[in-house]
C-alpha positions as CSV (number, residue, x, y, z in Angstrom):
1,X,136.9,42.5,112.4
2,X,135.7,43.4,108.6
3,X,135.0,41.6,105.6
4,X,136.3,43.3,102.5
5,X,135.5,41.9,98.9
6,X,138.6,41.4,96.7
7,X,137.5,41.5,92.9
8,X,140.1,39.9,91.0
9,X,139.3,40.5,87.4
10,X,140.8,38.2,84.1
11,X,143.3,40.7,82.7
12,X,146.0,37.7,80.8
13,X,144.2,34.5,80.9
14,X,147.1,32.5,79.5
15,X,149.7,34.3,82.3
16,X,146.9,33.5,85.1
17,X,147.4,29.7,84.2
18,X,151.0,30.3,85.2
19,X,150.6,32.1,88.2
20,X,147.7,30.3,89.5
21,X,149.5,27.9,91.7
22,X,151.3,30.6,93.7
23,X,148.2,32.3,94.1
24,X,146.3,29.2,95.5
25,X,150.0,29.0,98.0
26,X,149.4,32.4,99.1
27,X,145.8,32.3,100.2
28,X,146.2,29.3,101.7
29,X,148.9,30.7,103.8
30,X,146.2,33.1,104.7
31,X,143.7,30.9,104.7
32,X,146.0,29.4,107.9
33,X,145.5,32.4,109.5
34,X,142.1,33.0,109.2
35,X,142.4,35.8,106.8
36,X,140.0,34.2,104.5
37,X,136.4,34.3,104.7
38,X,135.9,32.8,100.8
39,X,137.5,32.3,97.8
40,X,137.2,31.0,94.2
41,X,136.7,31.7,90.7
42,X,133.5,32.7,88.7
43,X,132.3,30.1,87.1
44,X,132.5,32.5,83.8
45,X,136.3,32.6,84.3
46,X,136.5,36.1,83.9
47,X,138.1,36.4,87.4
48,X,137.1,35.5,90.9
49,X,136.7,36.7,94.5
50,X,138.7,36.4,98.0
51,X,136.9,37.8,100.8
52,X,139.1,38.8,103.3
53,X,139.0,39.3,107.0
54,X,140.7,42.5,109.0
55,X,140.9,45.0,111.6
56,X,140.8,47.8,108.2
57,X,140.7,48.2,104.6
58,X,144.2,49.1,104.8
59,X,145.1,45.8,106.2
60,X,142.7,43.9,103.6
61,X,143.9,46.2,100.8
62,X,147.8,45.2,101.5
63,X,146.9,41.4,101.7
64,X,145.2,41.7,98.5
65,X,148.2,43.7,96.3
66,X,150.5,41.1,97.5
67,X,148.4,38.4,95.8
68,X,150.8,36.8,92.9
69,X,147.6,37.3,90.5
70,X,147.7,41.4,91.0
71,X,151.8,41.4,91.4
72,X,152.4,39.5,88.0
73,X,149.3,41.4,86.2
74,X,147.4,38.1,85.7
75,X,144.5,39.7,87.2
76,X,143.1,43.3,87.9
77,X,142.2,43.9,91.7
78,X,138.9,45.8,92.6
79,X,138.1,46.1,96.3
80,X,135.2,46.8,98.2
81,X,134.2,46.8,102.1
82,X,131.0,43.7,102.7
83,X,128.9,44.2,105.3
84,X,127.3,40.8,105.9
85,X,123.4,40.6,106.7
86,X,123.0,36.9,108.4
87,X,119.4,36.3,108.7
């Protein structure tokens, strides 16, 4: 298993307000599943961040485009691979 960063970046602030519910339904879904490492917004509400966990970044990468927030164009999606250092 793999972390990978989702980036979900304010595109339509007054559209996000109307999607938000279904996003917070779909990642708790996942959430369910243990798919989720974290998630939330930043605190500048210009976006915020699900960390998702997978076997790939194709797996991640699919999880995150089906997010309500990238489907409706709320949001702008920006992925990464984490690579945690626990200390």
């Amino acid at each position: 298993m793999a972390y990978f960063a989702a980036f979900l970046h304010m595109i339509d602030a007054e559209k996000n307000k109307e999607v938000l519910p279904h996003h917070i339904k779909y990642l708790d879904k996942l959430d369910e599943q243990g798919k989720i490492f974290a998630r939330g917004p930043f605190s500048d509400e210009t976006g915020g961040l699900v960390v998702y966990i997978a076997d790939s970044f194709d797996e991640a990468y699919t999880l995150a485009v089906k997010d309500p927030h990238v489907v409706e164009g709320s949001r702008e999606l920006e992925m990464k691979e984490w690579k945690i250092l626990i200390k």
